[in-house]
N, CA, C and O atoms as a CHARMM CRD file, in Angstrom:
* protein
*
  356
    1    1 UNK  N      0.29500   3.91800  13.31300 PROA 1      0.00000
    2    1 UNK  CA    -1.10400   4.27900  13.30400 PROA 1      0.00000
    3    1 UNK  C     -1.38900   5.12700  12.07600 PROA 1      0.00000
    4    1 UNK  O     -0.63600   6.10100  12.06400 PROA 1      0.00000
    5    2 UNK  N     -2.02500   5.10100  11.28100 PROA 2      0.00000
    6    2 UNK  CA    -2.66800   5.67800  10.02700 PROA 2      0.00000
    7    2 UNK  C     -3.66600   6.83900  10.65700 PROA 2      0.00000
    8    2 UNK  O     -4.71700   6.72300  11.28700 PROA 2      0.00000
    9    3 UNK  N     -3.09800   7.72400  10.33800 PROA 3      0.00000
   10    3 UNK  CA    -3.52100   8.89100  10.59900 PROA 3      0.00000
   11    3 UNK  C     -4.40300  10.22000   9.72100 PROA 3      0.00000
   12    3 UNK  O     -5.08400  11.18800  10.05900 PROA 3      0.00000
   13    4 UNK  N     -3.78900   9.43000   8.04200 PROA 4      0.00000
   14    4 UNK  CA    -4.10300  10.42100   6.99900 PROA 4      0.00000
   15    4 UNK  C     -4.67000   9.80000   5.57800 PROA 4      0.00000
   16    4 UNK  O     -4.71300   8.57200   5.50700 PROA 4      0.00000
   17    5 UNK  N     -4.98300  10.36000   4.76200 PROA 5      0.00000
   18    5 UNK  CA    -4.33800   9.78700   3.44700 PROA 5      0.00000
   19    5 UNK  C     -2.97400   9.56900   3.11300 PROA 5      0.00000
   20    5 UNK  O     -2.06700  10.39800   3.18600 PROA 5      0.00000
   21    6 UNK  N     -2.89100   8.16000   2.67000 PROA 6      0.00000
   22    6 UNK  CA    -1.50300   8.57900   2.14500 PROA 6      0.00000
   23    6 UNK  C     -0.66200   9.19400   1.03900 PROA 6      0.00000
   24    6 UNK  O      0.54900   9.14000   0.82900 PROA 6      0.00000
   25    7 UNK  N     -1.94300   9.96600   0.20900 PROA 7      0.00000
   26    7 UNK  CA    -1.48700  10.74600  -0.68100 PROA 7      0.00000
   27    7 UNK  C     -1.07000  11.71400  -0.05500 PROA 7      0.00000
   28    7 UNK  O     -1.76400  12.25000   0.80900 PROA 7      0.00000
   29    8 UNK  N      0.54700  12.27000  -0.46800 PROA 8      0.00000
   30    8 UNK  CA     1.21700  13.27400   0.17500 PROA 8      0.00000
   31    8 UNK  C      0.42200  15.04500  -0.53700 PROA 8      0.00000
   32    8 UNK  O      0.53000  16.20200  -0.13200 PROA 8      0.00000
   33    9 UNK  N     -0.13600  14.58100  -1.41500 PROA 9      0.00000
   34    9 UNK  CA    -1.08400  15.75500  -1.74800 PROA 9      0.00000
   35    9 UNK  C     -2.32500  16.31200  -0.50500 PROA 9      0.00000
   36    9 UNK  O     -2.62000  17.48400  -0.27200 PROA 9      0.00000
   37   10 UNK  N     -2.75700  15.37500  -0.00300 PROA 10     0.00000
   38   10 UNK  CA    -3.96700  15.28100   0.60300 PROA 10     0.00000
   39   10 UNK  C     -3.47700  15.19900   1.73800 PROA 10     0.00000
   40   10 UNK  O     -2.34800  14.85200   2.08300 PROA 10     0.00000
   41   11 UNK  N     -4.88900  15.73000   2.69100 PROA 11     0.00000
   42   11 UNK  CA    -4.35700  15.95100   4.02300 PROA 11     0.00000
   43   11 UNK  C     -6.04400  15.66800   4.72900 PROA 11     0.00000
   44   11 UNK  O     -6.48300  16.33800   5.66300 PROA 11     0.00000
   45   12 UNK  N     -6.66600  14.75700   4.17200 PROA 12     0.00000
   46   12 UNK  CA    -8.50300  14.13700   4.52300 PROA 12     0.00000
   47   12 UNK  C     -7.69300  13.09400   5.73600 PROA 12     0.00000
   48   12 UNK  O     -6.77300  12.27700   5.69300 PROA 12     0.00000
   49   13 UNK  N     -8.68400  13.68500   6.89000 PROA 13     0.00000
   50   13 UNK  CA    -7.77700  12.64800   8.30300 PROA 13     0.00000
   51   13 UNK  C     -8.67900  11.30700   8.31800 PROA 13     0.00000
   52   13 UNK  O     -9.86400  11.35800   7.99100 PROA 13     0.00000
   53   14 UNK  N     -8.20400  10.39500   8.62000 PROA 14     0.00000
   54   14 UNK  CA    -8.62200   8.53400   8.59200 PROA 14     0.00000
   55   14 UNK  C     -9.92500   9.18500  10.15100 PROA 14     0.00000
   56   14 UNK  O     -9.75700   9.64400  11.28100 PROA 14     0.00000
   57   15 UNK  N    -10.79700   8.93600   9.51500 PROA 15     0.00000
   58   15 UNK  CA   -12.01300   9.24800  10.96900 PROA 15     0.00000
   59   15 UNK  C    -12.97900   7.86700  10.89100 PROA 15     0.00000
   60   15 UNK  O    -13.06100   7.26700  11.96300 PROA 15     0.00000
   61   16 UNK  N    -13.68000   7.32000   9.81600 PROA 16     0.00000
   62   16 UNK  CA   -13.97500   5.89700   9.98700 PROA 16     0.00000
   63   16 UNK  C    -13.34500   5.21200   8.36700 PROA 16     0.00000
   64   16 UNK  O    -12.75100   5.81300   7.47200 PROA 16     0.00000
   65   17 UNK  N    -13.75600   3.73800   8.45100 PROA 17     0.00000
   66   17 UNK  CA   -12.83700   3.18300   7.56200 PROA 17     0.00000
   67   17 UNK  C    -14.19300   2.95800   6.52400 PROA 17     0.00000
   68   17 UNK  O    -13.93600   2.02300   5.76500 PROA 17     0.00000
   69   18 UNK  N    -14.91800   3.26300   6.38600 PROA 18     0.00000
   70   18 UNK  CA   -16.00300   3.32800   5.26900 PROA 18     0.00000
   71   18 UNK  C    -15.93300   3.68500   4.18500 PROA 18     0.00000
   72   18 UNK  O    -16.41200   3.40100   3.08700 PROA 18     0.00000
   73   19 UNK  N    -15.27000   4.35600   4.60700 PROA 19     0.00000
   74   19 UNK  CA   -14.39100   5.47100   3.30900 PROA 19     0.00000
   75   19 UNK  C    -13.47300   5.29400   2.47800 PROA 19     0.00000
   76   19 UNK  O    -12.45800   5.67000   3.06400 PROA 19     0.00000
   77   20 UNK  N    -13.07600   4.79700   1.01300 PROA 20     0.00000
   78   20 UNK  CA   -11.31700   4.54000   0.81900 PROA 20     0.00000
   79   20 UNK  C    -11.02000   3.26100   1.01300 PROA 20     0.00000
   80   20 UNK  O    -11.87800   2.42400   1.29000 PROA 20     0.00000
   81   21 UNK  N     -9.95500   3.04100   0.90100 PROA 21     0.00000
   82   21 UNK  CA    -9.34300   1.91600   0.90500 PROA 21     0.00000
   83   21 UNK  C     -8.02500   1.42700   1.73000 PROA 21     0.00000
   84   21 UNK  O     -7.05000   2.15400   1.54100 PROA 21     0.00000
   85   22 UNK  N     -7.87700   0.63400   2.36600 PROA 22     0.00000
   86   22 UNK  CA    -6.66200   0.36300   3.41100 PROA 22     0.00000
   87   22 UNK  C     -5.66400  -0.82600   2.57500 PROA 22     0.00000
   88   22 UNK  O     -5.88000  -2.03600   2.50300 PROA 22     0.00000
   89   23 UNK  N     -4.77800  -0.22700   2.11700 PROA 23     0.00000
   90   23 UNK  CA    -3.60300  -1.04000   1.50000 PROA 23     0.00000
   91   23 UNK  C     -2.25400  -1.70900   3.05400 PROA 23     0.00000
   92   23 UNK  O     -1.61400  -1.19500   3.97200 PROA 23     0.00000
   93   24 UNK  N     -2.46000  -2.96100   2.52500 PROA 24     0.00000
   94   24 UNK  CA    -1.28000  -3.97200   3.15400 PROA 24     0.00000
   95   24 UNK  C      0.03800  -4.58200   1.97300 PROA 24     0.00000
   96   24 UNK  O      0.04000  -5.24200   0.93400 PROA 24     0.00000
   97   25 UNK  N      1.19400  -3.83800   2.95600 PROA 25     0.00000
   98   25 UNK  CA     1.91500  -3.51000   2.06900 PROA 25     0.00000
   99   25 UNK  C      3.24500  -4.52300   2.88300 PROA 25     0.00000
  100   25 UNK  O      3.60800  -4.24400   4.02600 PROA 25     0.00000
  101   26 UNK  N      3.77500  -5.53000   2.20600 PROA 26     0.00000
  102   26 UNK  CA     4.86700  -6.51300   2.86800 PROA 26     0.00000
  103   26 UNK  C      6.26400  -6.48300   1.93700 PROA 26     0.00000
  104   26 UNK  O      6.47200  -7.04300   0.86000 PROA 26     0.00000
  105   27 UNK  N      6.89800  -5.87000   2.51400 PROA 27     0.00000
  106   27 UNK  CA     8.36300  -5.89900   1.81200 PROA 27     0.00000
  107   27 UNK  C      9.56900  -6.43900   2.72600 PROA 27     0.00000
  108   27 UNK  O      9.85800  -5.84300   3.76300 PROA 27     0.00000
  109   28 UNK  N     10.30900  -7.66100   2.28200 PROA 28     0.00000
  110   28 UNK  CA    11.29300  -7.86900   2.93800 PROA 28     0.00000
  111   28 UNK  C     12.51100  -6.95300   3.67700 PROA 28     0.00000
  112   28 UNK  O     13.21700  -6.09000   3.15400 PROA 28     0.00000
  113   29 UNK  N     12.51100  -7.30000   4.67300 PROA 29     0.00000
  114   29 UNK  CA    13.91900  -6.31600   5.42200 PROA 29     0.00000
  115   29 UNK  C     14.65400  -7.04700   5.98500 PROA 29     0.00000
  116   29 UNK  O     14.43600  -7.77800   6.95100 PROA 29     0.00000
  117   30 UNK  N     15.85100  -6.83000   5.22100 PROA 30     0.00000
  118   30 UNK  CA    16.90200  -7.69700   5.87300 PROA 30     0.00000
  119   30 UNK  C     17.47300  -7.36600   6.84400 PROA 30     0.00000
  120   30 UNK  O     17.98600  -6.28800   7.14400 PROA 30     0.00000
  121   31 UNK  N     17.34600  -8.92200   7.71800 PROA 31     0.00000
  122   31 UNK  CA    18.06600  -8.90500   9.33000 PROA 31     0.00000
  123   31 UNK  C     18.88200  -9.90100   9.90800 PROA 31     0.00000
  124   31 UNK  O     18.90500 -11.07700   9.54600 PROA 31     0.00000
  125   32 UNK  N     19.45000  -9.47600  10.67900 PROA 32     0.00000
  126   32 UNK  CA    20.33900 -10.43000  11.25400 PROA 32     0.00000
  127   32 UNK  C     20.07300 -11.34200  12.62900 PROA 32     0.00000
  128   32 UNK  O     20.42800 -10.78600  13.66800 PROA 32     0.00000
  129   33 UNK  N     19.58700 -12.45800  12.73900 PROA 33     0.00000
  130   33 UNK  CA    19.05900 -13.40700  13.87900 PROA 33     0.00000
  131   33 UNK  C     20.32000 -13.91600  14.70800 PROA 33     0.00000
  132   33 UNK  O     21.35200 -14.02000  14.04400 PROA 33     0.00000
  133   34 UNK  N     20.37300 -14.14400  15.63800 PROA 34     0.00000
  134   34 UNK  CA    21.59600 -14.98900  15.74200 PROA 34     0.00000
  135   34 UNK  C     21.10700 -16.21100  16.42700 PROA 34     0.00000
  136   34 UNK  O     20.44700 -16.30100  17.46200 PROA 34     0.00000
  137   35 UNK  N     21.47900 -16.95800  15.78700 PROA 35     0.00000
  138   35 UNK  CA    21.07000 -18.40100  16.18600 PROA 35     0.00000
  139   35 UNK  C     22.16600 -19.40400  16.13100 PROA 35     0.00000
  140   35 UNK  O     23.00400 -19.50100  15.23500 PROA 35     0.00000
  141   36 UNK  N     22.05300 -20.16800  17.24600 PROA 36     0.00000
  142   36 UNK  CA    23.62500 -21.02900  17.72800 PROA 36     0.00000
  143   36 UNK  C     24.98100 -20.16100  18.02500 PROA 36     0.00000
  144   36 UNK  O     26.14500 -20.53200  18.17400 PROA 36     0.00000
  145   37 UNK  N     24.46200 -19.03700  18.04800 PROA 37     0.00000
  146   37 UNK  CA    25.75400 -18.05700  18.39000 PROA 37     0.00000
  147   37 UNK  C     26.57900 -17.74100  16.99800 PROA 37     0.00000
  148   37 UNK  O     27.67500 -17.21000  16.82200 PROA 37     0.00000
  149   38 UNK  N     25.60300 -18.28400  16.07600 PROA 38     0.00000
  150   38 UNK  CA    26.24000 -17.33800  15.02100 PROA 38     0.00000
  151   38 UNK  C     25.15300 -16.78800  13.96800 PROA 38     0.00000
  152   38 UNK  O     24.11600 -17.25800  13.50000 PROA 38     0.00000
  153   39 UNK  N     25.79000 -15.69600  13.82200 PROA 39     0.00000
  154   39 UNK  CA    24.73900 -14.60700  13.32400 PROA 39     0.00000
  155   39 UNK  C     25.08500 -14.96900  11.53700 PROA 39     0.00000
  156   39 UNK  O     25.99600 -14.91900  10.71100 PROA 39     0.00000
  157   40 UNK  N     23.53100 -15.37700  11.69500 PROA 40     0.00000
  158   40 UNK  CA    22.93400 -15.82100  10.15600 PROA 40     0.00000
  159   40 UNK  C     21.58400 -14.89500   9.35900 PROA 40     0.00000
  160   40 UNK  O     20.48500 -14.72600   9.88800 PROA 40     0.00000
  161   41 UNK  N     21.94700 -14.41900   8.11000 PROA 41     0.00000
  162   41 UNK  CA    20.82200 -13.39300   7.83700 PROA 41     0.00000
  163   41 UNK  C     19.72500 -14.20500   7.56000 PROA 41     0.00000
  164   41 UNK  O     19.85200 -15.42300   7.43500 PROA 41     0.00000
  165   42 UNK  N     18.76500 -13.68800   7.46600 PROA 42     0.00000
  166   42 UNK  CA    17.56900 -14.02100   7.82600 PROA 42     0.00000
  167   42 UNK  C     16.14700 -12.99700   7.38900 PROA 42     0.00000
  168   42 UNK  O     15.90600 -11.90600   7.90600 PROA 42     0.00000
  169   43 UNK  N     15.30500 -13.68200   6.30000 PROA 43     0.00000
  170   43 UNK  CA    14.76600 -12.24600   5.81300 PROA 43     0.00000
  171   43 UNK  C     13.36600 -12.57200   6.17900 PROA 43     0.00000
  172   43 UNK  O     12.64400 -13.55300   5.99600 PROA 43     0.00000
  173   44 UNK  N     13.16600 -10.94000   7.00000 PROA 44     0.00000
  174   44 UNK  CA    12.14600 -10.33700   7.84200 PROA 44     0.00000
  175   44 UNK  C     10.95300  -9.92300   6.95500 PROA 44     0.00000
  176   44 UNK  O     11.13200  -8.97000   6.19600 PROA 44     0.00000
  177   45 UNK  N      9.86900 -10.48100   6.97100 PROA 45     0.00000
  178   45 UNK  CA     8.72600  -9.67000   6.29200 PROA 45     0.00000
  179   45 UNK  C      8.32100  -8.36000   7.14900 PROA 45     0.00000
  180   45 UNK  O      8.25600  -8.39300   8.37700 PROA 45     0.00000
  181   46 UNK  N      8.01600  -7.02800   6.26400 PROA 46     0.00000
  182   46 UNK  CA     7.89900  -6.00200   7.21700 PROA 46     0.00000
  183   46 UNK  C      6.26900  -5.59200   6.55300 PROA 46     0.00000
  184   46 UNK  O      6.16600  -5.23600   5.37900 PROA 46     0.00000
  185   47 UNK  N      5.44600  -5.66400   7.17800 PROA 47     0.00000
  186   47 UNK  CA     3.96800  -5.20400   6.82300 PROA 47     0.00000
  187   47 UNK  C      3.81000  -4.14600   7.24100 PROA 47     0.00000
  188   47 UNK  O      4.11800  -3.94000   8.41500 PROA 47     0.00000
  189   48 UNK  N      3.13100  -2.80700   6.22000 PROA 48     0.00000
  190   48 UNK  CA     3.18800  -1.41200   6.60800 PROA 48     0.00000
  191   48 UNK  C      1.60700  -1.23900   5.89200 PROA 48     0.00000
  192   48 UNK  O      1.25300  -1.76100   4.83500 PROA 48     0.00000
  193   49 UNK  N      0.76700  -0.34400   6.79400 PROA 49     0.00000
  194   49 UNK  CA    -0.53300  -0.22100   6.02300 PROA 49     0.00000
  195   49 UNK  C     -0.62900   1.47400   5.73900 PROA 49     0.00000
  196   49 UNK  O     -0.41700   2.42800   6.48800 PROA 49     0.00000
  197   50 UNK  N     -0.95600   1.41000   4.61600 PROA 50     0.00000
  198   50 UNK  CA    -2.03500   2.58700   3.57000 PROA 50     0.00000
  199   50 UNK  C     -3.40100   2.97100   3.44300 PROA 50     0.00000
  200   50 UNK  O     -4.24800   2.34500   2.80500 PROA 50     0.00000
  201   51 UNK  N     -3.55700   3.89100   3.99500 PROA 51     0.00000
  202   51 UNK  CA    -4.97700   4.22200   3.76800 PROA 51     0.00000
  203   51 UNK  C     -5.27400   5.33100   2.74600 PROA 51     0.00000
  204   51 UNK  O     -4.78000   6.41800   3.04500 PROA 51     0.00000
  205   52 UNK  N     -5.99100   5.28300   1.58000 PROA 52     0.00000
  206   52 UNK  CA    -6.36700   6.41600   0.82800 PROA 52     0.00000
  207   52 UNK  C     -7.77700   6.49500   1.11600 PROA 52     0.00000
  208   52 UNK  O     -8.44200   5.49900   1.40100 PROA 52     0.00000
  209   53 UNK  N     -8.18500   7.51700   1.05500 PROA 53     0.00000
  210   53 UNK  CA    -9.48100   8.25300   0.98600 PROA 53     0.00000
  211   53 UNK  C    -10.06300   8.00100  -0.19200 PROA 53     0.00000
  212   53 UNK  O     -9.40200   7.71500  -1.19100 PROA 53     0.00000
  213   54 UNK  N    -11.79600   8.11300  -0.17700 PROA 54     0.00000
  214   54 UNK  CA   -12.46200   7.89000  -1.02700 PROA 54     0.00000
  215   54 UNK  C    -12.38800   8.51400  -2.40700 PROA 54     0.00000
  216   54 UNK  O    -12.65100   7.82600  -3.39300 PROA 54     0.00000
  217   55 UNK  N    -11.97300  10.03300  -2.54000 PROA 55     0.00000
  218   55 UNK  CA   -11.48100  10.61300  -3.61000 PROA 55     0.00000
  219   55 UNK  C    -10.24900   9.79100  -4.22800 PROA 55     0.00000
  220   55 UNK  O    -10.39200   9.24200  -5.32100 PROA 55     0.00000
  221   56 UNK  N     -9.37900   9.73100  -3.72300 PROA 56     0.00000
  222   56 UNK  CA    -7.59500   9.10400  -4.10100 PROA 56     0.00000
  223   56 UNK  C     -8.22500   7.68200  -4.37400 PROA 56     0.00000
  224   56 UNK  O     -7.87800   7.19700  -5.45100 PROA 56     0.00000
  225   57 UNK  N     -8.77000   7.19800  -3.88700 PROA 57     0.00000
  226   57 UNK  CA    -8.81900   5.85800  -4.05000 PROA 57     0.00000
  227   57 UNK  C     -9.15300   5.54500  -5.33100 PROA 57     0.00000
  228   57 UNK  O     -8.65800   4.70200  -6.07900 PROA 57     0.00000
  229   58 UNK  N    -10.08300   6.34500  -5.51300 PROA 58     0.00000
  230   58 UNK  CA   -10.96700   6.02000  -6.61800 PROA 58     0.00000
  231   58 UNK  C     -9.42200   6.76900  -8.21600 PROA 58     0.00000
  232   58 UNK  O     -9.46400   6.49200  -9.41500 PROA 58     0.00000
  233   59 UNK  N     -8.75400   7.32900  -7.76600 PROA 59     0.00000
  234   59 UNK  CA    -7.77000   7.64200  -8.56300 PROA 59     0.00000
  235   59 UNK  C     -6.57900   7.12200  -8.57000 PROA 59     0.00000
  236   59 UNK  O     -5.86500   7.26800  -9.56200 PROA 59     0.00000
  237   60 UNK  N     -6.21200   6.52600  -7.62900 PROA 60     0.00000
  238   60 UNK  CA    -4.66900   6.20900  -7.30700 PROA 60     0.00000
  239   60 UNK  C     -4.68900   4.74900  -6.83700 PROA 60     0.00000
  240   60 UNK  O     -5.70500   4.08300  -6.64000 PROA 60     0.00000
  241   61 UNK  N     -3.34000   4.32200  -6.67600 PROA 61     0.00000
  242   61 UNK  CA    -3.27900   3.17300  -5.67900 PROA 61     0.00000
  243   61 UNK  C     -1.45200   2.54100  -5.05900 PROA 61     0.00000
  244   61 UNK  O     -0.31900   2.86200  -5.42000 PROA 61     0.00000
  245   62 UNK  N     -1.69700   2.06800  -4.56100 PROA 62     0.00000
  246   62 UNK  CA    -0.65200   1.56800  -3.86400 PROA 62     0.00000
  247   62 UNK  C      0.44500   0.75800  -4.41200 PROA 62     0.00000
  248   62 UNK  O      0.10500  -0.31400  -4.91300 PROA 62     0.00000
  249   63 UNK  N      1.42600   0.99400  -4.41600 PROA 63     0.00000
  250   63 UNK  CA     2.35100  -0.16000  -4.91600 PROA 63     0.00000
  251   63 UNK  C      3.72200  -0.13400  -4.15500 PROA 63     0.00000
  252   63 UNK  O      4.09200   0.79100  -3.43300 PROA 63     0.00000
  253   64 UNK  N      4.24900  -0.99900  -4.35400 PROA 64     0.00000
  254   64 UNK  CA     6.02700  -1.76700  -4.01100 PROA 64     0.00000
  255   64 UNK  C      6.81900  -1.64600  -4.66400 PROA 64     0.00000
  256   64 UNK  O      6.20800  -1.65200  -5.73200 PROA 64     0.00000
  257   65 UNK  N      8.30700  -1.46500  -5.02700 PROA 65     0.00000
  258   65 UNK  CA     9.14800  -1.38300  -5.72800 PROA 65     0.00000
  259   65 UNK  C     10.40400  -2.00100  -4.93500 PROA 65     0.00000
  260   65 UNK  O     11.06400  -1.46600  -4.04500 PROA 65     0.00000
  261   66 UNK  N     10.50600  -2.90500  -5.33800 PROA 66     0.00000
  262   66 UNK  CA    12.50800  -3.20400  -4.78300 PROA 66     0.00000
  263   66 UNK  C     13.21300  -2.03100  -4.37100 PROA 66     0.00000
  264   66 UNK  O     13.57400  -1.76800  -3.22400 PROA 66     0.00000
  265   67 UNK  N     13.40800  -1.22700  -5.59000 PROA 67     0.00000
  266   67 UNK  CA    14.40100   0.16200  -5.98700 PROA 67     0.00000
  267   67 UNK  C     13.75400   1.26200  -4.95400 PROA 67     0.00000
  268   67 UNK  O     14.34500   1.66000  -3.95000 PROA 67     0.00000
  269   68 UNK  N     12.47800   1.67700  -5.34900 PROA 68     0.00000
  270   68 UNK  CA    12.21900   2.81900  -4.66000 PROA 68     0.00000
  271   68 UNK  C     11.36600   2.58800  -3.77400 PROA 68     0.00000
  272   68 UNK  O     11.35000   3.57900  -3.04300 PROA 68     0.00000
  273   69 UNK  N     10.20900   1.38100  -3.21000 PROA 69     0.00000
  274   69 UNK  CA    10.17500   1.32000  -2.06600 PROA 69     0.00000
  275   69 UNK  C      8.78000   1.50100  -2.37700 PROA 69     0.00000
  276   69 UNK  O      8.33400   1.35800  -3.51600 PROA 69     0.00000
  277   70 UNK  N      7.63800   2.02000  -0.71800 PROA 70     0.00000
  278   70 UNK  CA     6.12300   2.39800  -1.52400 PROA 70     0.00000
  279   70 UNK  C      6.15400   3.46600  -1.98500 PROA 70     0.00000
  280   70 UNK  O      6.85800   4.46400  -1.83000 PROA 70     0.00000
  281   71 UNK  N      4.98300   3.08600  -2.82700 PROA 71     0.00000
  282   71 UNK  CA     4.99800   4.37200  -3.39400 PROA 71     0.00000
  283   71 UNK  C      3.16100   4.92200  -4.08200 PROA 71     0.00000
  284   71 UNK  O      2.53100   3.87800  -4.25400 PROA 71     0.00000
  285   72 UNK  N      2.55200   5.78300  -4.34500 PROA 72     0.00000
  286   72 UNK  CA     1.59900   6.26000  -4.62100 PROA 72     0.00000
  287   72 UNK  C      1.41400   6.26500  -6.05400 PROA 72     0.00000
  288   72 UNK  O      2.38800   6.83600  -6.54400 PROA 72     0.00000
  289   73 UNK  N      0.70700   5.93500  -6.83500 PROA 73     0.00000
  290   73 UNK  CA     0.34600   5.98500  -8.23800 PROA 73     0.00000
  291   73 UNK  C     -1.11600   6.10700  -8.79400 PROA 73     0.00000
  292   73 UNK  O     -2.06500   5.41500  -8.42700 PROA 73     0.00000
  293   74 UNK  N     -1.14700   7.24700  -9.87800 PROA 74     0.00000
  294   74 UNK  CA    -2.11900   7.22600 -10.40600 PROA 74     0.00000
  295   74 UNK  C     -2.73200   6.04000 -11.14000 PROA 74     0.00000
  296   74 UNK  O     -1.95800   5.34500 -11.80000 PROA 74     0.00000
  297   75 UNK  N     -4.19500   5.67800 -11.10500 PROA 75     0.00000
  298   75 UNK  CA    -4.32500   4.11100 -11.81600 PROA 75     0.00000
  299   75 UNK  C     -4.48700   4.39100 -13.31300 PROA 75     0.00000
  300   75 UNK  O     -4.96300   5.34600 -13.92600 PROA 75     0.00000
  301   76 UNK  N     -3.89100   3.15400 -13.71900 PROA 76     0.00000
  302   76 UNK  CA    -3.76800   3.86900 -15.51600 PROA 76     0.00000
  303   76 UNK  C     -5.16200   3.34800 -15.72400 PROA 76     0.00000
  304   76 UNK  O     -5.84900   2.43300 -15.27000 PROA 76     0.00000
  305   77 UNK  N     -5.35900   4.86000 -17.09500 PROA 77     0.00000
  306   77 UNK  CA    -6.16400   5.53300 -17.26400 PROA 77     0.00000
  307   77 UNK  C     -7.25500   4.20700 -18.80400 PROA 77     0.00000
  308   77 UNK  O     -6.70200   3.54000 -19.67800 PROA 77     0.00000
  309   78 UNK  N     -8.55800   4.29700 -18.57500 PROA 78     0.00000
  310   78 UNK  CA    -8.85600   3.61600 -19.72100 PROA 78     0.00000
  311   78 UNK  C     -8.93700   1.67200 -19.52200 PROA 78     0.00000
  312   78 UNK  O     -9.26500   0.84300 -20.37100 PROA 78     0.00000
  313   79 UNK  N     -8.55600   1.48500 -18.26000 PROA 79     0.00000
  314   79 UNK  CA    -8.64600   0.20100 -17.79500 PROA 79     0.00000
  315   79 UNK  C     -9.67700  -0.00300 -16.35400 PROA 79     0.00000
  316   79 UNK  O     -9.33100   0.04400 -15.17400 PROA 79     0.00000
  317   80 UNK  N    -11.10300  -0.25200 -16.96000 PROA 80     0.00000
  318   80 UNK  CA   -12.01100   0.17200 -15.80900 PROA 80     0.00000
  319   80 UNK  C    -11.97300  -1.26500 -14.78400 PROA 80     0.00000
  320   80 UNK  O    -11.69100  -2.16600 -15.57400 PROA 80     0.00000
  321   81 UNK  N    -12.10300  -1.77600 -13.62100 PROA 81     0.00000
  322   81 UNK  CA   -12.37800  -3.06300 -13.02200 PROA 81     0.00000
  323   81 UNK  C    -12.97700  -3.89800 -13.76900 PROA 81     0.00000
  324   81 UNK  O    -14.07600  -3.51000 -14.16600 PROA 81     0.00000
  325   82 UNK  N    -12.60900  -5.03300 -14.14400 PROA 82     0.00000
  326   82 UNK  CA   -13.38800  -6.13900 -14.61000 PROA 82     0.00000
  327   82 UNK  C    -15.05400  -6.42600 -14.29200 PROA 82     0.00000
  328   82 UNK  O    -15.80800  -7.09600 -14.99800 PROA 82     0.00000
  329   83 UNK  N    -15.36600  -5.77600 -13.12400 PROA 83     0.00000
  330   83 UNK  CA   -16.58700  -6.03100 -12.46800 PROA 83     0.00000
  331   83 UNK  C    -17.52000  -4.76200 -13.16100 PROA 83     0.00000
  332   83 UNK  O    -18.75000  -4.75100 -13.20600 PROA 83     0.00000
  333   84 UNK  N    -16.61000  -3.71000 -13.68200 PROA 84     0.00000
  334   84 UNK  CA   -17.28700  -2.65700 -14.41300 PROA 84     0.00000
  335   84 UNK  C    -17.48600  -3.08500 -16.13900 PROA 84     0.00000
  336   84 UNK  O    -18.53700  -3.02400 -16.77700 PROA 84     0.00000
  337   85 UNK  N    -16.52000  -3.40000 -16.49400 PROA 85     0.00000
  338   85 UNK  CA   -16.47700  -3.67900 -17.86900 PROA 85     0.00000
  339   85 UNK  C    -17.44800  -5.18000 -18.36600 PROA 85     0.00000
  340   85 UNK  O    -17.72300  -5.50000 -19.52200 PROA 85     0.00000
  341   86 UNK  N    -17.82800  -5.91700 -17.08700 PROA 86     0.00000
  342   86 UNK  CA   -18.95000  -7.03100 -17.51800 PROA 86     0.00000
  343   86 UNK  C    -19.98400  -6.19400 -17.64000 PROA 86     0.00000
  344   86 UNK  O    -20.60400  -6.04200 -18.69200 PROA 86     0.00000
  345   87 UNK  N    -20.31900  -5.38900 -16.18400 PROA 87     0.00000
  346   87 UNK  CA   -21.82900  -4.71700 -16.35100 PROA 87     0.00000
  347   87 UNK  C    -22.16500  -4.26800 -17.19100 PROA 87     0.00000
  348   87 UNK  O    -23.33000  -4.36900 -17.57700 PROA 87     0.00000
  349   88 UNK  N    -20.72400  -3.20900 -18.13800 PROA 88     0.00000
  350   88 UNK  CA   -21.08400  -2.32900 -19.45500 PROA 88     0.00000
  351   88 UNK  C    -21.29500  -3.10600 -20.53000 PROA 88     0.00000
  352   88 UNK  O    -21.84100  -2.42500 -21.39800 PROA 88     0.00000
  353   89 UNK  N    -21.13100  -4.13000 -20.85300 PROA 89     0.00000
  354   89 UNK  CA   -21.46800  -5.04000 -21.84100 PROA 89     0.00000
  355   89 UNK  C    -22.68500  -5.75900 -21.79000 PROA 89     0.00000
  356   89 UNK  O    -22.96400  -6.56300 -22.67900 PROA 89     0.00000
């Protein structure tokens, strides 16, 4: 259950979803099935959700890593949405 931001800075509690943004986040986890009585690996999609708040959102965002897993990131800086950079032109 999403309870917070998931910026570990922030502590704005999830009260409606109007707000921010809800990240879906799927990283394989490896498992073991056993099927025919012999145990064959077998890789598990694991879906975990993110919620940032309207402040963070608008600064940060969500990502995956093999190595280190999720993780929180500032959005690089100077690259506005495509949907912004038509209007400004």
């Amino acid at each position: 259950m999403l309870a917070k931001c998931a910026n570990p800075t922030c502590s704005t509690p999830l009260v409606y979803l109007r707000e921010g943004k809800i990240f879906m986040v799927e990283s394989p986890q490896p498992k073991f099935e056993v099927l025919s009585d012999v145990a064959k690996p077998k890789p598990l999609n694991r879906v975990e959700h993110f919620w940032l708040c309207g402040p963070c959102s608008n600064e940060m965002t969500v990502t995956y890593d093999r190595q280190r897993g999720v993780e929180i990131i500032r959005k690089p800086v100077g690259k506005a949405p495509m949907a912004r950079r038509a209007a400004a032109s």
